[in-house]
C-alpha positions as CSV (number, residue, x, y, z in Angstrom):
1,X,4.9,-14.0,-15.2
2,X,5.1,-15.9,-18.2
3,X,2.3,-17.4,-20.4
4,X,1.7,-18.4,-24.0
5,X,4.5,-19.6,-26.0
6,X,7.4,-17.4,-23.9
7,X,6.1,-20.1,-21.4
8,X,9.0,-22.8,-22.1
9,X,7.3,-26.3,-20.6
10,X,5.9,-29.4,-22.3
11,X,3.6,-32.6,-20.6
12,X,5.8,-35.1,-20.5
13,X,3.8,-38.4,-20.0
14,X,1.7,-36.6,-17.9
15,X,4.3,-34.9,-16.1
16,X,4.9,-30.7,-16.8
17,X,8.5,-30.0,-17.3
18,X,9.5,-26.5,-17.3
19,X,12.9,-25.4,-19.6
20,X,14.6,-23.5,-16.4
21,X,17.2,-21.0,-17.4
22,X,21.1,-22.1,-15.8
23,X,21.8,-18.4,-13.8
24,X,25.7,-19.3,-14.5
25,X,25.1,-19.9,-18.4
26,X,27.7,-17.4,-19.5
27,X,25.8,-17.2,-22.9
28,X,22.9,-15.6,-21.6
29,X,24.8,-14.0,-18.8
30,X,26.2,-11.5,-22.0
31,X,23.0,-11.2,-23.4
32,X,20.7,-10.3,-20.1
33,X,23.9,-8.0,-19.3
34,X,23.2,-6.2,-22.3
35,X,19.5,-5.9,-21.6
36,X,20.1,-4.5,-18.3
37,X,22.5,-1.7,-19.8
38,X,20.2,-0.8,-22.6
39,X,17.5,-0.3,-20.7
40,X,19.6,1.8,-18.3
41,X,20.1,4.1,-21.8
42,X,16.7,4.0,-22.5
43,X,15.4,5.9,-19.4
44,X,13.5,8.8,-20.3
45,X,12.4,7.4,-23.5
46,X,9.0,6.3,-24.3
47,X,7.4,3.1,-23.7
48,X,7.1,2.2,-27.8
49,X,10.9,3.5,-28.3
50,X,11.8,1.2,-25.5
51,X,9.7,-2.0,-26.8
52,X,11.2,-1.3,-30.4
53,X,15.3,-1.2,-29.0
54,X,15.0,-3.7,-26.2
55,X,14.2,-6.3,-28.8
56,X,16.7,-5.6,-31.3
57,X,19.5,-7.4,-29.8
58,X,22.8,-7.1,-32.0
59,X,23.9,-10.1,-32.1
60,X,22.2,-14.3,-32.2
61,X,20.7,-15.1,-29.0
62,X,21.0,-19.1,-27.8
63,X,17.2,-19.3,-28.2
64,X,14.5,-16.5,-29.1
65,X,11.4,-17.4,-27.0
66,X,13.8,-17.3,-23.7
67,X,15.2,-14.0,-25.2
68,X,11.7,-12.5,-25.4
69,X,10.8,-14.1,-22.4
70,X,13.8,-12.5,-20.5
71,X,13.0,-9.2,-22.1
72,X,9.1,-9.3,-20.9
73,X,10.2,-10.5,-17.3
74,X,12.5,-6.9,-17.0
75,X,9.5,-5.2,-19.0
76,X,7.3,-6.0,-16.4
77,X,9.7,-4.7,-13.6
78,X,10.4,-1.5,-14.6
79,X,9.1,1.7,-14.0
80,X,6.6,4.0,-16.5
81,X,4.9,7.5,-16.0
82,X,1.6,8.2,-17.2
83,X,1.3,11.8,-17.6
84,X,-1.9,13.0,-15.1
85,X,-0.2,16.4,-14.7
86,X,-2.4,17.1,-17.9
87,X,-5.6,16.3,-19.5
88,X,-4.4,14.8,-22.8
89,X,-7.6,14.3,-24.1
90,X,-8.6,17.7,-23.6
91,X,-5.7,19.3,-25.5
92,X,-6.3,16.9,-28.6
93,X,-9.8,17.6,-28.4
94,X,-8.7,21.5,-28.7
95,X,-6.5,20.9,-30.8
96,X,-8.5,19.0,-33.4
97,X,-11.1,21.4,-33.3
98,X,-9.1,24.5,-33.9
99,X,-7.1,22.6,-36.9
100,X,-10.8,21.8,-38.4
101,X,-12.3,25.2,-38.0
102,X,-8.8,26.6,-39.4
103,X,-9.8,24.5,-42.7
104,X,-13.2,25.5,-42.8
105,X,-11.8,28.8,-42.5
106,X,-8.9,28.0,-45.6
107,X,-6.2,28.7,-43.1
108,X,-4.9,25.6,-42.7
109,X,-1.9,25.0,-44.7
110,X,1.1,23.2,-43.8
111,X,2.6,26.4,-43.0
112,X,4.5,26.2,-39.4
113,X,2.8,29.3,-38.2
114,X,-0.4,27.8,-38.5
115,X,0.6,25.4,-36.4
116,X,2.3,27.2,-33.8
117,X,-1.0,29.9,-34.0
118,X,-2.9,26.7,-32.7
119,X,-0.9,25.7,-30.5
120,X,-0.6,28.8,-28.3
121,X,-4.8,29.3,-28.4
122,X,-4.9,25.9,-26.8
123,X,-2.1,27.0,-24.2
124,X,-3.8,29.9,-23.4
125,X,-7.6,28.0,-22.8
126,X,-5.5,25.0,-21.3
127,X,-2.8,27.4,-18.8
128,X,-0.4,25.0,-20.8
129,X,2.8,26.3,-22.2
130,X,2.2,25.9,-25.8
131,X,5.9,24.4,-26.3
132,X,4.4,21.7,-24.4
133,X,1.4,20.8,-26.1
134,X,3.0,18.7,-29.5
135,X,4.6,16.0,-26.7
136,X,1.4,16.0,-24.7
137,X,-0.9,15.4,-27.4
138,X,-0.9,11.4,-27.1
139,X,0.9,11.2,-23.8
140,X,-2.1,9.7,-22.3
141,X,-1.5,7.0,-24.6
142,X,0.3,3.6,-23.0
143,X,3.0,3.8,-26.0
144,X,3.8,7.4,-25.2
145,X,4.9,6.3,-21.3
146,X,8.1,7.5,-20.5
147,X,10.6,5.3,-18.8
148,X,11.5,5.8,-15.1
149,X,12.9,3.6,-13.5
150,X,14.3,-0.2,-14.3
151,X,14.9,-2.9,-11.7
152,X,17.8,-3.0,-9.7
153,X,19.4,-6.7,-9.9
154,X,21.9,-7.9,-11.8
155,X,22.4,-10.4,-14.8
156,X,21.7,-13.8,-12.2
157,X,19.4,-12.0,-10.1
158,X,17.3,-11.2,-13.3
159,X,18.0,-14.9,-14.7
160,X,16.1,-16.6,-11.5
161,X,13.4,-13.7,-12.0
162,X,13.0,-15.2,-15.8
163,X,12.8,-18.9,-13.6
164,X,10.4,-17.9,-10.9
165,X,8.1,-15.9,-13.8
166,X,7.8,-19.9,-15.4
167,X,6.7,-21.6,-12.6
168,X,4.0,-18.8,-12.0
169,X,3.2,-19.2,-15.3
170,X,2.6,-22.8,-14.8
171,X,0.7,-22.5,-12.0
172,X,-2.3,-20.5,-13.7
173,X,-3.0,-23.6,-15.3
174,X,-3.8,-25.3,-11.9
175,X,-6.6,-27.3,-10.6
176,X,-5.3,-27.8,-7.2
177,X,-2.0,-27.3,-5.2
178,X,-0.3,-29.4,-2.2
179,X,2.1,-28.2,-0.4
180,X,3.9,-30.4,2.2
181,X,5.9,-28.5,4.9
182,X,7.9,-30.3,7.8
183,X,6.9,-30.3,11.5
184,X,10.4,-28.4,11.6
185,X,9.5,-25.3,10.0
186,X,9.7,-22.4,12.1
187,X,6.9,-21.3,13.6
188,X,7.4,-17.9,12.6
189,X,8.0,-19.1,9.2
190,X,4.6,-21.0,9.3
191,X,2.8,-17.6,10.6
192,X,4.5,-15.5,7.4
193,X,3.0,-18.1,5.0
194,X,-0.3,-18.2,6.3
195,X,-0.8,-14.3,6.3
196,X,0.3,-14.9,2.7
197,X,-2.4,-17.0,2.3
198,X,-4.7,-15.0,3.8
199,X,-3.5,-11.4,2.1
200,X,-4.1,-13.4,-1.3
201,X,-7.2,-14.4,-0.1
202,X,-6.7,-18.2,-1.0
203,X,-9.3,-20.9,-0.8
204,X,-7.2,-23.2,1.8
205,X,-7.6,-26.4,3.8
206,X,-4.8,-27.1,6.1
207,X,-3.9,-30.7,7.8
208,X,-1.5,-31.6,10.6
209,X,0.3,-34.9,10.3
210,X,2.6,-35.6,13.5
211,X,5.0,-37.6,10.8
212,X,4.5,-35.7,7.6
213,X,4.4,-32.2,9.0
214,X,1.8,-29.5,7.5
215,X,-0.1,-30.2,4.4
216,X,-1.8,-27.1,2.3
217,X,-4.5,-27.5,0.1
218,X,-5.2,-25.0,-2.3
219,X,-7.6,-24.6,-4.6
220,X,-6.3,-23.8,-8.1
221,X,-7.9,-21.3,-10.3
222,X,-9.1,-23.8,-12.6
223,X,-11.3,-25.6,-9.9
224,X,-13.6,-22.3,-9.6
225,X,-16.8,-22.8,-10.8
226,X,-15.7,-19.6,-13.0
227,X,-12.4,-18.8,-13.5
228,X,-10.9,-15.5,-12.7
229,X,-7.6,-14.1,-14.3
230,X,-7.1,-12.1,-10.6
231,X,-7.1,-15.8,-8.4
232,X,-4.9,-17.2,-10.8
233,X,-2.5,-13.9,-10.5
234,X,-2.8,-14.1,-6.2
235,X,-1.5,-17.8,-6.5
236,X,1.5,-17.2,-8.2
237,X,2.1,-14.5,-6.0
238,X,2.4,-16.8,-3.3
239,X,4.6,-18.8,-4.8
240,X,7.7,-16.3,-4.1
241,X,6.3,-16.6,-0.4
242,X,6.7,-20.2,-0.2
243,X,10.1,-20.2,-1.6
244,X,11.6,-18.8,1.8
245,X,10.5,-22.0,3.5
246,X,13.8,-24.0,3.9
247,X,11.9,-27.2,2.7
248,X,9.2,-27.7,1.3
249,X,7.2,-30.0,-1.7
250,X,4.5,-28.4,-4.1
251,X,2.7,-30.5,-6.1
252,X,-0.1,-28.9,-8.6
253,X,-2.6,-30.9,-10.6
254,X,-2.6,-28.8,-14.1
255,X,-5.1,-28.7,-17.2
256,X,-2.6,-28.4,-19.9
257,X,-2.3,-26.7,-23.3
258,X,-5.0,-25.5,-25.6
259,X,-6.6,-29.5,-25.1
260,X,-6.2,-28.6,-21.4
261,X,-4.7,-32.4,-21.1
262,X,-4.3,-33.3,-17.2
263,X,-0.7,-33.5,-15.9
264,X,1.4,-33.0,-12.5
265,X,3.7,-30.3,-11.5
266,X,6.3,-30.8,-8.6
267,X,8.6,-27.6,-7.4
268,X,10.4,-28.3,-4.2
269,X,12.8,-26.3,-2.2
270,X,16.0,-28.2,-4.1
271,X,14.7,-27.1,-7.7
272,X,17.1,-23.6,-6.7
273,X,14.3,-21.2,-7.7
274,X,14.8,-18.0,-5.7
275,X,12.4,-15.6,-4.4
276,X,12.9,-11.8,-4.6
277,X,10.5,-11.4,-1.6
278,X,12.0,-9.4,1.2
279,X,12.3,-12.0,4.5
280,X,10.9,-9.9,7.1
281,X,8.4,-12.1,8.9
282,X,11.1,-14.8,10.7
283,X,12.3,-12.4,13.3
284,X,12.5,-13.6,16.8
285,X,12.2,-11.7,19.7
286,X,14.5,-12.5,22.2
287,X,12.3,-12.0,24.8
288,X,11.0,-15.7,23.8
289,X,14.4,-17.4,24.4
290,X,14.0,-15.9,28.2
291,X,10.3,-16.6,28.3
292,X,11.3,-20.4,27.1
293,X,14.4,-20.7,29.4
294,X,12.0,-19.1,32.8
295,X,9.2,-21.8,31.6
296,X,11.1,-24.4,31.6
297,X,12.7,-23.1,34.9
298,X,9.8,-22.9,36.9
299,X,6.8,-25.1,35.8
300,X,7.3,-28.5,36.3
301,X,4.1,-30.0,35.0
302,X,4.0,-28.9,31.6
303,X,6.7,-29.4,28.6
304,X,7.3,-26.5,26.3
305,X,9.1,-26.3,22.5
306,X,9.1,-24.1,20.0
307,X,8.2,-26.6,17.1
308,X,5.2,-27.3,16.4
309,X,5.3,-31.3,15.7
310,X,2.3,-31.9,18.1
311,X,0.0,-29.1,17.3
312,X,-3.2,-30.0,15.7
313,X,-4.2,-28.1,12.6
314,X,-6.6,-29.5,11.1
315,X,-9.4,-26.7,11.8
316,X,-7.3,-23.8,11.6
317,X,-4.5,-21.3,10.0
318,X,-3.1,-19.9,13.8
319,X,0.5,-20.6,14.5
320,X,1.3,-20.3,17.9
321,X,5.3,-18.9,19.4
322,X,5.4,-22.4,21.6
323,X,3.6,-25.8,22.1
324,X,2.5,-26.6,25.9
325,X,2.0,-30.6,26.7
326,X,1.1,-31.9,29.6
327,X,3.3,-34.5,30.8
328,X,0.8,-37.0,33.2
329,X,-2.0,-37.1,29.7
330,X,-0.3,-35.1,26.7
331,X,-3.1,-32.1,26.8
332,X,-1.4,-30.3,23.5
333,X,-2.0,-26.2,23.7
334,X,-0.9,-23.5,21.7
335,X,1.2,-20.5,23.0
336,X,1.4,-17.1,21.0
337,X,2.7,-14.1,22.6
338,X,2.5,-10.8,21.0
339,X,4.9,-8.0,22.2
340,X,4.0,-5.3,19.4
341,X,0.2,-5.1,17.9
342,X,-2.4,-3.1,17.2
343,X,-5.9,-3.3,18.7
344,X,-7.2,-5.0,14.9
345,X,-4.2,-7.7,15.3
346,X,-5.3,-8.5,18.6
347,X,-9.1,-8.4,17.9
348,X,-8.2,-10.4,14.9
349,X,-6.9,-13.2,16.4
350,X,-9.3,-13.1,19.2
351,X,-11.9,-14.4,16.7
352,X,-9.6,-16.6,15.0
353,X,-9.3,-18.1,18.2
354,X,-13.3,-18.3,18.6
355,X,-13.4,-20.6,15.8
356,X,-10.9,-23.2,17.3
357,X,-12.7,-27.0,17.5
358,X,-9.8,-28.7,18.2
359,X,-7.1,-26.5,18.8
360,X,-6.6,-25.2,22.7
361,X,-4.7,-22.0,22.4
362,X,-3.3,-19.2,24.7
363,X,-2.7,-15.6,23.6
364,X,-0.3,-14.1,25.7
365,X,-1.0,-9.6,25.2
366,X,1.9,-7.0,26.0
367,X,-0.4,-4.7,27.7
368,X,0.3,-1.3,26.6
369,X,-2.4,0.4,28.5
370,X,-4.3,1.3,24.9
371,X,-7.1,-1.4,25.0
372,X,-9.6,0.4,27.1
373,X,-11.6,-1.1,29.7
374,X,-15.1,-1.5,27.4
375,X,-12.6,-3.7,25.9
376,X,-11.1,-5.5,28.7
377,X,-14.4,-7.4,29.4
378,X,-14.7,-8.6,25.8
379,X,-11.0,-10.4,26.2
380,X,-11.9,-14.2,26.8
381,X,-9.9,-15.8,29.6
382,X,-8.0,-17.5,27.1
383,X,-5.9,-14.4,26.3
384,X,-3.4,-13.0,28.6
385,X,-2.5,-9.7,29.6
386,X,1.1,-8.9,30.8
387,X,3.1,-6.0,31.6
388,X,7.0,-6.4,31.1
389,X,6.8,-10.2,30.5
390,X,4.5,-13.0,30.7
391,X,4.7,-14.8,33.7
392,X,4.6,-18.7,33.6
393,X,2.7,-19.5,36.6
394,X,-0.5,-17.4,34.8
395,X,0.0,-18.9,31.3
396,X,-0.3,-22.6,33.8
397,X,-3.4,-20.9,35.3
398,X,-4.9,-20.6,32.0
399,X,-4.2,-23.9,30.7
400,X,-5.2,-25.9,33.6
401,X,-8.5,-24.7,33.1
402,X,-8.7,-26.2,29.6
């Protein structure tokens, strides 16, 4: 991410405005072209040989803080070997020594024997082949890091990378985030950002509003009673996660500058950031679609949807598959099914589910035959166990008791 001044934004009447990069500018279209094919020629090289070429552009860039800024943005997505094949320090150590004794001796000279002499007694201590040991004398070193590997995007992809990179940098500076989500979100999509929040180990307070939808509140680094560099980092790596929410409204309250002056800002799902996050947590099994089509089928009582408009969530971070409402008084409750987990998933949610004030919720179990029976008897009646398919008539059982 971007901070300091390659962070392009100023607080404008106590609003942030960021200095987003246009991904079909044809002027910096050449020049990020040219920084992806130059760091392609520069694999293999060393990391302080590929700091000192990447940077000399030939040519006038449109503005030299976004140049930089593009360059550390690829900088920080490619690829760099430190050598632990070796012991780096060892060798210089060795070598150091032998050169000082050689002095002390009056044998040192800047004759190339001498050097070569010293060379192979620290290959033979070392079971290093003395040709070796000149390129592996700093090769521990950060600057000596050979180049492996650069990102694989092109000139736009790289250009909303350079975008995404500012908001993150923005959002170090936070005291608090809201982020407002519709009652149409997916549920799936609603599970993938909550186990976002929960990998990054955010400090979140979540509120259900049948007309406003889902309403995050996060606590921004800034707000800790002491700051930590590593929070700040996990919320803007959650930002990318957001971003493959369809809609959705971020607000951040920020201390800004080096007079850390208040100010607000907004991303939302029409700013056209883009995320480079793989999407692989909305897939929906179609065994659901049948499940939905045999509820509806064959209980009468209860209504089911797949949205989750009515769900309460003002105690909790579970997102069920379904919502179950009762159609004589309205009783809301909450229908996940798993059909692939692991005994932690499952024991997992189990205790999520212990938690629950308001919520009623259902966990519906594809019962592989791996829990165990010692297990079986810990399983509240709230969570079902099926073989091929859940049945509706048992997920009524269970929520008629509620």
């Amino acid at each position: 991410m971007l901070t300091g001044n390659k962070l392009l934004a100023k607080n404008y009447r106590g609003r942030l405005l960021v200095s987003y990069l246009d991904p079909s500018d044809s002027r910096w279209g050449t020049v990020v072209e040219w920084i992806l094919s130059k760091g392609k020629d520069l694999l293999g090289q060393s990391r302080s040989v590929f700091e000192e070429e990447i940077n000399e552009y030939p040519g006038s860039v449109p503005d030299a803080l976004v140049f930089a800024g593009l360059v550390k943005v690829f900088s920080d997505n490619c690829t760099f070997e430190q050598s632990t094949e070796f012991d780096a320090i060892k060798i210089r150590e060795l070598v150091f020594s032998l050169a000082s004794n050689f002095k002390q001796e009056g044998k040192l000279s800047s004759d190339i024997e001498v050097r070569k002499n010293i060379f192979e007694l620290v290959g033979k201590q070392t079971e290093v082949d003395p040709n070796l040991i000149d390129a592996l004398l700093y090769s521990d070193l950060e600057s000596e890091n050979k180049l492996l590997a650069i990102p694989k995007v092109n000139a736009q992809n790289l250009m909303h990378r350079y975008n995404l990179s500012l908001a993150q940098g923005a959002l170090l500076n936070s005291l608090n985030i809201v982020v407002k989500l519709p009652s149409s979100t997916p549920p799936a999509r609603l599970r993938q950002l909550t186990r976002w929040l929960k990998f990054q180990r955010l400090l979140c307070a979540v509120d259900k509003n049948k007309s406003e939808g889902l309403t995050l509140q996060i606590d921004g680094p800034l707000s800790l009673f002491r700051t930590t560099q590593k929070y700040g980092f996990q919320i803007a790596l959650f930002l990318p996660a957001l971003l493959l929410c369809p809609e959705f409204e971020l607000e951040a309250e920020l201390l800004w500058g080096k007079t850390k002056k208040p100010c607000k800002f907004q991303i939302t799902s029409n700013d056209g950031l883009v995320t480079h996050y793989a999407d692989s947590g909305m897939y929906r099994p179609p065994e659901n679609d049948a499940f939905l089509l045999l509820f509806k089928k064959r209980i009468d009582e209860w209504d089911i949807s797949d949205t989750i408009s009515d769900l309460d969530y003002s105690d909790d971070l579970l997102i069920p598959d379904f919502v179950l409402k009762r159609k004589t008084d309205q009783k809301i409750v909450g229908l996940e099914i798993l059909w692939n987990w692991n005994t932690v998933m499952v024991e997992r949610r189990i205790k999520d589910m212990e938690k629950l004030k308001l919520q009623k919720y259902v966990l519906a179990v594809a019962d592989k035959g791996n829990l165990g029976k010692d297990k079986l008897a810990q399983i509240p009646k709230s969570v079902y166990l099926f073989k091929s398919s859940p049945l509706p008539q048992e997920i009524e059982k269970i929520i008629n008791a509620f």
